[in-house]
C-alpha positions as CSV (number, residue, x, y, z in Angstrom):
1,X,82.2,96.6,128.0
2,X,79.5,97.2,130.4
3,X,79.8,93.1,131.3
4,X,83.3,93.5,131.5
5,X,82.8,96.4,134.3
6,X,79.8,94.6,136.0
7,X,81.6,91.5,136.4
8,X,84.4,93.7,137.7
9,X,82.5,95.3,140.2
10,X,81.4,91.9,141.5
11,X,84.3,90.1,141.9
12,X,85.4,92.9,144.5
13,X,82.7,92.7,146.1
14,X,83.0,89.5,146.6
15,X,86.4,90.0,148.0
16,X,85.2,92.6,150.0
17,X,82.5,89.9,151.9
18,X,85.2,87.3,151.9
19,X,88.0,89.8,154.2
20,X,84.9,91.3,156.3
21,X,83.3,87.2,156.7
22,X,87.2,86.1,157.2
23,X,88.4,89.1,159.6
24,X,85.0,88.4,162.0
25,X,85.4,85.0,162.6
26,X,87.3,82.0,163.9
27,X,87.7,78.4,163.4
28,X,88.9,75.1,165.5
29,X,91.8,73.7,164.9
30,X,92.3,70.0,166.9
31,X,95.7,68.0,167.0
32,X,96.3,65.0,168.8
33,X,99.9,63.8,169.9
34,X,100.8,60.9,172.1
35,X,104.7,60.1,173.9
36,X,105.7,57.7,176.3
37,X,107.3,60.9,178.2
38,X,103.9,62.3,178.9
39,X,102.1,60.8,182.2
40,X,98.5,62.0,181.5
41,X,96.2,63.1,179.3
42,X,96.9,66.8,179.2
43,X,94.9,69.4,176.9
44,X,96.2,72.7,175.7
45,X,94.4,75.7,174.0
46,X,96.9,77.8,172.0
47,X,96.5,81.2,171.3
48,X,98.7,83.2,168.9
49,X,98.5,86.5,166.9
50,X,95.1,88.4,168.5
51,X,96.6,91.9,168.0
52,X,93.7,93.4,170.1
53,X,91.2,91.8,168.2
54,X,87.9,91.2,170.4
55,X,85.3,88.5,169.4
56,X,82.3,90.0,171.0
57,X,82.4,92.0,173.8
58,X,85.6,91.5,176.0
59,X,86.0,88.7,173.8
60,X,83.1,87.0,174.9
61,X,82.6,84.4,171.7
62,X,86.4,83.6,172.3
63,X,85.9,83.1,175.9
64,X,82.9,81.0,175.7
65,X,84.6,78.6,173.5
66,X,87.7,78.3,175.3
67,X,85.5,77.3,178.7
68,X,83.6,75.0,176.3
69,X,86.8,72.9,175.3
70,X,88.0,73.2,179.1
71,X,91.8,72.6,179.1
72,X,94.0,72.1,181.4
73,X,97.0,75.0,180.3
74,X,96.8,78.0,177.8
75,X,99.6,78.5,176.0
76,X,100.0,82.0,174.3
77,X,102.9,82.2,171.3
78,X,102.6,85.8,171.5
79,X,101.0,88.7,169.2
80,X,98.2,88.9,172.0
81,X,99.0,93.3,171.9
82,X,99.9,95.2,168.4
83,X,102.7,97.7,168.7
84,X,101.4,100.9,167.1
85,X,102.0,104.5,169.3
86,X,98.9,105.5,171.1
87,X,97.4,101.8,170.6
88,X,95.8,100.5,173.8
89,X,95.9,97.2,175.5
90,X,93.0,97.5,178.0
91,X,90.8,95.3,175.9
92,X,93.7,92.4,175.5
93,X,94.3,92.6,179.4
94,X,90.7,92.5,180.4
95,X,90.2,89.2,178.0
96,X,93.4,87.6,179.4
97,X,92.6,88.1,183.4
98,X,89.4,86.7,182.5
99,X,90.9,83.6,181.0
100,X,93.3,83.6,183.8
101,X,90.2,83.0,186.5
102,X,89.6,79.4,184.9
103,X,92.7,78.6,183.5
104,X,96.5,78.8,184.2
105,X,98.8,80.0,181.5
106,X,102.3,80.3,179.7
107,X,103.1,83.3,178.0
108,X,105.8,83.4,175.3
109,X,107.1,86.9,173.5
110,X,106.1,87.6,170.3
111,X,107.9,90.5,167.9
112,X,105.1,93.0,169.2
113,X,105.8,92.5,172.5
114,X,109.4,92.6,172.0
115,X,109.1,96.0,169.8
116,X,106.9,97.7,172.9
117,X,109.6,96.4,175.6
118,X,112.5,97.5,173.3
119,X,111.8,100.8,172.2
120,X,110.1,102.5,174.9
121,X,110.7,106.4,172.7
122,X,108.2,105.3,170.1
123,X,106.0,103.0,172.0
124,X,105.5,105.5,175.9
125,X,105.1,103.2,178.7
126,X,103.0,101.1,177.3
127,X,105.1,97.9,178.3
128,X,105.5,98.9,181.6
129,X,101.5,99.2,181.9
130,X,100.9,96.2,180.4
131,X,103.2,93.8,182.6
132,X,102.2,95.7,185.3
133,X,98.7,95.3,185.1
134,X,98.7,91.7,184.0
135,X,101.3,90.8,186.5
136,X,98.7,92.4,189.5
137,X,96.1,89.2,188.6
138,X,99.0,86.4,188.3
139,X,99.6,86.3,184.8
140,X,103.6,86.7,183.9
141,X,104.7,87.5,180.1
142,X,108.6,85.2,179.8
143,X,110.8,86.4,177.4
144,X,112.9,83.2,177.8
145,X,112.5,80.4,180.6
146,X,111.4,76.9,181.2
147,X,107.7,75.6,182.8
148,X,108.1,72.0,184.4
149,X,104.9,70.8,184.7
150,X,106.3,67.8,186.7
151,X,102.5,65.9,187.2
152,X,102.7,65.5,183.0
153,X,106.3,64.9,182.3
154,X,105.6,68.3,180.1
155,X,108.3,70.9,179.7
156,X,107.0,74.1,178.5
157,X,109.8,76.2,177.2
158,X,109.2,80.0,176.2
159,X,111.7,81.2,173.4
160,X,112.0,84.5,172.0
161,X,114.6,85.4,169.1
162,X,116.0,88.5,168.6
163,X,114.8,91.2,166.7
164,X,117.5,90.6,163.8
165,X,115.4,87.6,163.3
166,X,112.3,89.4,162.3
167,X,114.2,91.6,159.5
168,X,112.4,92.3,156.5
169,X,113.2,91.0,153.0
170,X,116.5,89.7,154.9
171,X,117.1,86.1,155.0
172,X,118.9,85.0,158.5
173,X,120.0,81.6,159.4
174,X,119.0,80.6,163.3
175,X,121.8,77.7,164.3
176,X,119.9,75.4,166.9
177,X,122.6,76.2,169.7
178,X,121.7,80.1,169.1
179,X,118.2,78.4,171.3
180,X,120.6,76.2,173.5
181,X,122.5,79.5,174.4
182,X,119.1,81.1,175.0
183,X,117.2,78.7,176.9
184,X,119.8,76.0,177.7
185,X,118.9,72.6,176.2
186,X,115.9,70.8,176.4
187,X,115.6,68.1,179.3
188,X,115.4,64.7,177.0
189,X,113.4,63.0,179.9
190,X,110.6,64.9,179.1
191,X,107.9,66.1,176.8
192,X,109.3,69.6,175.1
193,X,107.0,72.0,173.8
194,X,108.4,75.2,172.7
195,X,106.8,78.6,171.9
196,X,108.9,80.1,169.2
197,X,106.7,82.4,167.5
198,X,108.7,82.8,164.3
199,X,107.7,79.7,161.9
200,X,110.3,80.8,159.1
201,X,113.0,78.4,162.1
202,X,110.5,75.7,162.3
203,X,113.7,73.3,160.8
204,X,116.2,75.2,163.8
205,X,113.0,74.6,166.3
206,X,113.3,70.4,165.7
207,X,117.0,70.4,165.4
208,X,116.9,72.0,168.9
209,X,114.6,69.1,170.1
210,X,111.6,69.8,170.9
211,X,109.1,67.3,170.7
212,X,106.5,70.2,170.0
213,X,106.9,73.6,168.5
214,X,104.1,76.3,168.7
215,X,104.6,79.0,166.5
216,X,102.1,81.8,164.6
217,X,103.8,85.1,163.6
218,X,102.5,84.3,159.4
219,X,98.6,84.8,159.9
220,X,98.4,82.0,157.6
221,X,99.9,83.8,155.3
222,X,96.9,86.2,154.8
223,X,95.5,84.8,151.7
224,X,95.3,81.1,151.3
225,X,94.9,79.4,147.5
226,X,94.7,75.8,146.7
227,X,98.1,74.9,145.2
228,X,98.7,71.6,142.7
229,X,100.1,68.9,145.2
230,X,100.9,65.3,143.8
231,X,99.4,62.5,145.5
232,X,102.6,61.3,146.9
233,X,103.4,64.6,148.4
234,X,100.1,64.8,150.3
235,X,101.2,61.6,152.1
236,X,104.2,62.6,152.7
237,X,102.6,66.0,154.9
238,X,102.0,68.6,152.2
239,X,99.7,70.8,152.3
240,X,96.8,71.5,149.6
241,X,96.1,75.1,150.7
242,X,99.3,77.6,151.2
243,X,99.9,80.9,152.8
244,X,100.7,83.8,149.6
245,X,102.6,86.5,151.8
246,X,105.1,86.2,154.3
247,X,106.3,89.5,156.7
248,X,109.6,89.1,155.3
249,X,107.4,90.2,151.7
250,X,108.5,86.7,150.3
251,X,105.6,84.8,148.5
252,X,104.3,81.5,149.6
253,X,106.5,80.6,153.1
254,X,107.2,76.8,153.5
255,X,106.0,76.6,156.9
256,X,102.8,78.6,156.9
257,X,99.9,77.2,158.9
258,X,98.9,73.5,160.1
259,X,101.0,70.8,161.2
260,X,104.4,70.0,160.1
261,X,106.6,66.9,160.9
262,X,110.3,66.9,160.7
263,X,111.7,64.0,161.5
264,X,109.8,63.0,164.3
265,X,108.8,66.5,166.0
266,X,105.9,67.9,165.2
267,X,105.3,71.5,164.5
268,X,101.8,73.1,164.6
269,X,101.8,76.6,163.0
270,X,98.5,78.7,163.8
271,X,97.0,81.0,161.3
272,X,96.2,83.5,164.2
273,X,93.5,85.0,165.8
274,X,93.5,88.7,164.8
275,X,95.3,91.0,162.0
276,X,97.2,94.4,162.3
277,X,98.3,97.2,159.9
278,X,96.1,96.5,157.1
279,X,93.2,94.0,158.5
280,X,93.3,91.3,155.4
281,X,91.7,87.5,155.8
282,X,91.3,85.7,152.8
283,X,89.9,82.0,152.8
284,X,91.5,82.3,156.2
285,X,89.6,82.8,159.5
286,X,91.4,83.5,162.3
287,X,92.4,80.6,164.2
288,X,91.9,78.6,167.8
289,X,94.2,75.8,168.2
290,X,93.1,72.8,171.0
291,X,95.8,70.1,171.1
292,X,95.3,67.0,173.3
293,X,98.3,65.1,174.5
294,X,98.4,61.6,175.7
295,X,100.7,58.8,177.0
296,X,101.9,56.3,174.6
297,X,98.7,53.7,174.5
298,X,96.7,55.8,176.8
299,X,93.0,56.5,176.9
């Protein structure tokens, strides 16, 4: 018995060092794509899900990393703030004017941002202060709109769903012209990228037509466990490790982290930077995503 209880008392322990190792770090994720609609080498850092979270100082670790991989856009899918009443967002708006300094930036809604802009009786006027302030050094949060960046035949287009769409334990079908009514349909002459921070659409996102989908919202699906893949499946795109929880309290979501490909368009799915609620990483760092993007046969 006293084995039993000792062996116990490890094995949360070890769980304990795995969420405190897991919840205080971050890993590089790197994706390279290539289109005969893009005109130059283009890279993009993609942040998703920081929910306040500061590596270092100010976010100083983050920062210093970002600077090191030098690219040419950020693109934010959201989650940067956490909606919770009293919760500040000084922190998150002193990390993101610094960013802005070096580097210029598109950022998309995600459900936390929605939830502060929509109900202003629970959440003060937090929103206001937050678009405010970031607004004041240059930096613009878009619900919905398009970014033609026309020097790299790149299309940057900022989708945010409804809140109906982020019901829990409530299954809701997105039809692609719900996004067509939204942000009108994507240009076909050039290279699509979408922010669309809920992953559980990623089949809606392609069916839309974006050539590339951005999406976090999961966290990876907080814990991540090796699951029994055949052979065949691995080449066919599935994935070894898998995402347990989804927010909709459903147990391992098909599109949870990493890249996907459906039928052609390519979906990349970050595990996220940060954690709210109940801070839980395990066997999943948080998350920086660098994606480079090049002309068909380019250098």
């Amino acid at each position: 018995m006293d084995i039993l209880i000792w062996l116990l008392i490890s094995i949360i322990i070890f769980f304990i060092w795995v969420i405190v190792f897991d919840t205080s770090r971050f890993t590089l994720s790197s994706y390279e794509f290539e289109s005969g609609k893009i005109r130059k080498n283009v890279r993009i850092v993609f942040l998703s899900d920081l929910h306040c979270k500061m590596y270092g100082e100010g976010g100083t670790f983050l920062l210093e990393k970002i600077r090191e991989l030098d690219p040419h856009l950020i693109l934010i899918g959201g989650d940067m703030i956490t909606a919770h009443p009293g919760k500040g967002t000084e922190k998150v708006e002193g990390f993101l004017k610094e960013l802005n300094k070096s580097f210029p930036m598109v950022y998309a809604f995600g459900n936390h941002e929605l939830r502060l802009k929509l109900y202003p009786e629970t959440y003060g006027d937090t929103w206001e202060k937050y678009t405010a302030s970031l607004s004041e050094a240059g930096i613009s949060i878009t619900e919905n709109g398009v970014f033609s960046l026309e020097d790299t035949g790149l299309n940057v287009i900022s989708f945010s769903a409804d809140r109906s769409y982020y019901k829990r334990m409530k299954d809701t079908e997105m039809d692609p012209s719900y996004i067509d009514e939204t942000v009108g349909k994507p240009d076909a002459s050039k290279y699509n990228i979408l922010l669309a921070h809920n992953p559980i659409y990623t089949e809606s996102y392609a069916a839309y037509g974006a050539d590339l989908t951005l999406s976090g919202h999961l966290h990876g699906g907080l814990v991540r466990i090796p699951v029994p893949v055949s052979r065949k499946k691995i080449e066919e795109g599935a994935h070894v490790m898998r995402g347990v929880f989804s927010p909709k309290l459903s147990l391992f979501p098909k599109y949870d982290a990493g890249l996907f490909d459906i039928n052609g368009r390519k979906v990349v799915i970050s595990r996220g930077l940060g954690s709210h609620s109940i801070p839980i990483r395990i066997f999943n760092p948080g998350e920086l995503v660098v994606i480079d993007l090049k002309p068909t046969g380019g250098v």
